[in-house]
C-alpha positions in Angstrom: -15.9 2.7 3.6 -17.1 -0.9 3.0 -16.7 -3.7 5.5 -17.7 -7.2 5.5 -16.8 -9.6 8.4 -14.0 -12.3 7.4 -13.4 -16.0 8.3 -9.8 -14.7 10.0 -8.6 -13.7 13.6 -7.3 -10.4 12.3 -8.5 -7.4 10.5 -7.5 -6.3 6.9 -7.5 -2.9 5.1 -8.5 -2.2 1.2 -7.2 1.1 -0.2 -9.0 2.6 -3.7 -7.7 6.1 -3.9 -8.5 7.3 -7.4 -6.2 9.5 -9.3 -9.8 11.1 -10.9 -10.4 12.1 -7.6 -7.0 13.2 -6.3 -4.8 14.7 -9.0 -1.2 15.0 -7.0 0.4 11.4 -6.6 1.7 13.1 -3.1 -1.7 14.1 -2.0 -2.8 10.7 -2.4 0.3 8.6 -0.9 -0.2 11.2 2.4 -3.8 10.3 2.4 -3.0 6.4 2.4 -0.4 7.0 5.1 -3.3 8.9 7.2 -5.7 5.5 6.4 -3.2 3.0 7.1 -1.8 4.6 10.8 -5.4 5.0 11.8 -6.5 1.6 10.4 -3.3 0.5 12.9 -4.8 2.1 15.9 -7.7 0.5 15.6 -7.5 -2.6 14.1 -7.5 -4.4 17.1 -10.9 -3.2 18.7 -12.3 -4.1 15.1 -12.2 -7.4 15.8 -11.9 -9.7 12.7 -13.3 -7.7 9.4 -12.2 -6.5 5.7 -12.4 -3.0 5.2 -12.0 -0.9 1.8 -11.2 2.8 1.9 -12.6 4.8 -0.9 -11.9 8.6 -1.4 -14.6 10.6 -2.6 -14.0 13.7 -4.8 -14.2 15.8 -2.1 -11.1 14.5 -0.3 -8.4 16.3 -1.8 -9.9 19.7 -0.2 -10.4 18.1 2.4 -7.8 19.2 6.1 -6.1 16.4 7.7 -8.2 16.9 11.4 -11.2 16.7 8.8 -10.2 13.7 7.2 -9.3 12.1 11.2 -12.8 13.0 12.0 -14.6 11.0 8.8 -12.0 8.3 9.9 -12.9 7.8 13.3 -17.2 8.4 12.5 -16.6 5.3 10.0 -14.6 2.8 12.3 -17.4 3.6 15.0 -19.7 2.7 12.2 -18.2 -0.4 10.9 -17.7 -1.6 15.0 -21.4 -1.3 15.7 -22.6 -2.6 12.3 -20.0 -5.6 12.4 -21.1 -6.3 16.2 -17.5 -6.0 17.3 -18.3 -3.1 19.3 
């Protein structure tokens, strides 16, 4: 995940989900559904930032709690590193 702090009063979200990385078009349109729910949970304790998404290779074996967990590490990450925590 790669966040930068904007000149906005709202958060945005960036989504790069390779096909190299995840073959099944499905796979990948669930995984960007997970992303942009959680992004919508906590968008507004993220105060006002840009955030991209990238999948790694790894992803697709990768469970949905798994892929919640990696979620909610990074937006604690980006909060502290962006000072809106």
């Amino acid at each position: 995940m790669l966040a930068r702090k904007n000149k906005l009063n709202f958060s945005r979200l960036g989504l790069a989900i390779a096909k190299k990385n995840i073959k099944k078009s499905t796979d990948r349109n669930k995984i960007k559904r997970m992303i942009r729910e959680n992004f919508r949970k906590e968008q507004h304790f993220l105060g006002a930032i840009d955030c991209v998404v990238l999948t790694r290779y790894q992803t697709s074996d990768a469970t949905i709690k798994q892929i919640e967990v990696s979620l909610e590490k990074h937006w604690q990450n980006v909060k502290i590193k962006c000072g809106s925590y």
